[in-house]
C-alpha positions in Angstrom: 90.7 196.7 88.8 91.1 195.3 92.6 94.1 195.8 93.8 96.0 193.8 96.9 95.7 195.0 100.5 99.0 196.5 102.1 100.0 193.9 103.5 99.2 190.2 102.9 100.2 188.9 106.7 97.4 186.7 107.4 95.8 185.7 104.3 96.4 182.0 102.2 98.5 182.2 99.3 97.2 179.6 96.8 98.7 178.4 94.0 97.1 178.1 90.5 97.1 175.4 88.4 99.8 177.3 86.1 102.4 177.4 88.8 104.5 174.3 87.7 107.9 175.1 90.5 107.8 171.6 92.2 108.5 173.3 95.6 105.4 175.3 95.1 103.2 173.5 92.7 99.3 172.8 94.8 100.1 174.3 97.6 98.9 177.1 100.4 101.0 179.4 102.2 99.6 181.2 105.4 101.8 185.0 105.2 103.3 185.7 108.5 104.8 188.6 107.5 104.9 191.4 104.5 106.0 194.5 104.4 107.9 196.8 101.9 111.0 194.6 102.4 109.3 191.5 101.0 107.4 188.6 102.6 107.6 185.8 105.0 105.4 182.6 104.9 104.7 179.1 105.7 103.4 176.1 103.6 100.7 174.4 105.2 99.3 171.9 103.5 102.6 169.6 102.7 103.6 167.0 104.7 107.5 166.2 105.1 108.7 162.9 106.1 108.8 163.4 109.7 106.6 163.7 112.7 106.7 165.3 115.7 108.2 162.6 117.7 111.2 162.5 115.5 111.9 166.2 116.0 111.0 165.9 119.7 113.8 163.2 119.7 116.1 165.4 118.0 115.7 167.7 120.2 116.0 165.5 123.0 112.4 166.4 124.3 110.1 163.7 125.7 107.0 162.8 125.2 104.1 160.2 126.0 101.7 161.4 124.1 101.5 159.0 121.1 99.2 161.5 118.9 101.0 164.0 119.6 104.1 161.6 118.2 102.5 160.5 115.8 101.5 164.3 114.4 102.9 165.1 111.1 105.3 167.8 110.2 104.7 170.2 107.0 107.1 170.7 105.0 107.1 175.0 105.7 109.4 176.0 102.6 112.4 175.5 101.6 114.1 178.6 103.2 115.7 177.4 106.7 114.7 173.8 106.3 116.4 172.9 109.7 114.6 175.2 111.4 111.0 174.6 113.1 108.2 177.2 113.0 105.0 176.3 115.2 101.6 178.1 113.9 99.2 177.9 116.8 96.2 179.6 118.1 97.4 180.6 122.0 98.4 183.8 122.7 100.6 182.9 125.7 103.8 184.6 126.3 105.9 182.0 124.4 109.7 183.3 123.5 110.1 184.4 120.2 106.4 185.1 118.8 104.8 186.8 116.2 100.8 187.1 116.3 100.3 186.8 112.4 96.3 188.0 112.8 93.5 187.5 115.0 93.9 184.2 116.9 96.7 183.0 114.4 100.5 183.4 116.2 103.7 181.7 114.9 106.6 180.8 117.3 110.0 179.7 116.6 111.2 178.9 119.9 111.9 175.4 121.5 109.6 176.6 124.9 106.3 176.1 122.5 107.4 172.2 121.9 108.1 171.6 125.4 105.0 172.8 126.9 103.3 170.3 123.6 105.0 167.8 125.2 104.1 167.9 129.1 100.5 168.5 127.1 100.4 171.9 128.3 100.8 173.8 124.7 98.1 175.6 122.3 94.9 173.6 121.5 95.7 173.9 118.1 99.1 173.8 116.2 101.0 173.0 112.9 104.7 171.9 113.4 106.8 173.5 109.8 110.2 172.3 109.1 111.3 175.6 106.7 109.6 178.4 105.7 109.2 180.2 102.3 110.1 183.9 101.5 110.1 186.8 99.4 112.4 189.5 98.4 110.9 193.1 97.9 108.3 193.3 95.2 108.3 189.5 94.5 105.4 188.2 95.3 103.0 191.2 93.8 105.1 190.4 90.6 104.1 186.8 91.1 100.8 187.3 91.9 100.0 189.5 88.8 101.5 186.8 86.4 98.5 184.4 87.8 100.5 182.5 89.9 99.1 182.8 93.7 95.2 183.5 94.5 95.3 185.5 97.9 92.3 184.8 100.6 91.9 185.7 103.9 93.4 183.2 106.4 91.2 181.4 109.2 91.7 179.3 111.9 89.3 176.6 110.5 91.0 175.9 107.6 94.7 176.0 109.1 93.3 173.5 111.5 90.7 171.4 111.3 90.6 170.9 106.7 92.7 167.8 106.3 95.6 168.6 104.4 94.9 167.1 101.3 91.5 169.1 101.1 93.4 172.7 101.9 94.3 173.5 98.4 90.6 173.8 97.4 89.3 174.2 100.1 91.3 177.4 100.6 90.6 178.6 97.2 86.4 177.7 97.4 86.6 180.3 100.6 86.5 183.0 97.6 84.6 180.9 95.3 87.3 179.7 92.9 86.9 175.4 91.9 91.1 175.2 91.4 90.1 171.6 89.8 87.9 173.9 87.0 90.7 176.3 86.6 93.1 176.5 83.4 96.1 176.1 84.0 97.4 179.4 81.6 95.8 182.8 81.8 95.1 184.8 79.4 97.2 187.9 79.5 97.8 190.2 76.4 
């Protein structure tokens, strides 16, 4: 019987065909955070219906980079909606940052999208509106009723996989074909 690391910070959560919860259904979750108190993560492969110009605007931040305007904003979780979480790969000493694993950091403060801006921010980034959490013992307790297949995070899928190909291509990192998977499990 395996049994899950101690913690889960920096590994995909994917969800199985049996997990049905509209919020969650199809989609991958990079864990920023677990610990005996629960867990902390962000969806990363579901686009919301803004880009990054629109929250720059909100945020009265200019820009005149059109791609980076143009750059579409996950939809993180639906814990916090109204708050932005930036998953990047630079380790630069932005203001409120967590380093989730090696070469992965997430950063909630506005300096990151400034520096984006004046096109002086990480190489790579993911712009989350929302995040997804939870409480103690949760997600084990999900992921032993088959709903979440764990795998170890990298920077290659966060961000170069278009997002419509991160579900299985998360999942074919461990060998698992999501579109030749049941959608019940067979518990007893």
């Amino acid at each position: 019987m395996s049994t899950l690391p101690t913690t889960l910070a920096h590994h995909l959560l994917v969800a199985l065909p049996s997990l049905t919860d509209p919020t969650f259904a199809r989609t991958v979750a990079l864990i920023c955070q677990h610990d005996e108190n629960g867990a902390m993560g962000v969806l990363v492969n579901q686009p919301s219906e803004y880009t990054l110009g629109d929250v720059l605007a909100q945020m009265d931040i200019q820009t005149d980079d059109r791609v980076l305007r143009d750059q579409v904003v996950l939809n993180g979780g639906p814990v916090h909606p109204e708050r932005g979480f930036v998953i990047h790969d630079d380790a630069s000493g932005w203001d409120s940052s967590l380093q989730v694993g090696q070469g992965v950091y997430l950063t909630t403060s506005r300096d990151i999208l400034e520096a984006m801006a004046r096109g002086e921010g990480p190489r790579h980034a993911l712009v989350t509106l929302g995040c997804a959490g939870w409480t103690e013992g949760q997600l084990e307790a999900e992921i032993a009723d088959n709903s979440w297949l764990t795998v170890p995070a990298d920077a290659e899928l966060l961000f170069n996989t278009p997002l419509e190909q991160r579900w299985q291509g998360a999942a074919s990192r461990i060998g698992v074909d999501l579109f030749r998977h049941t959608d019940y499990s067979g518990h007893v």
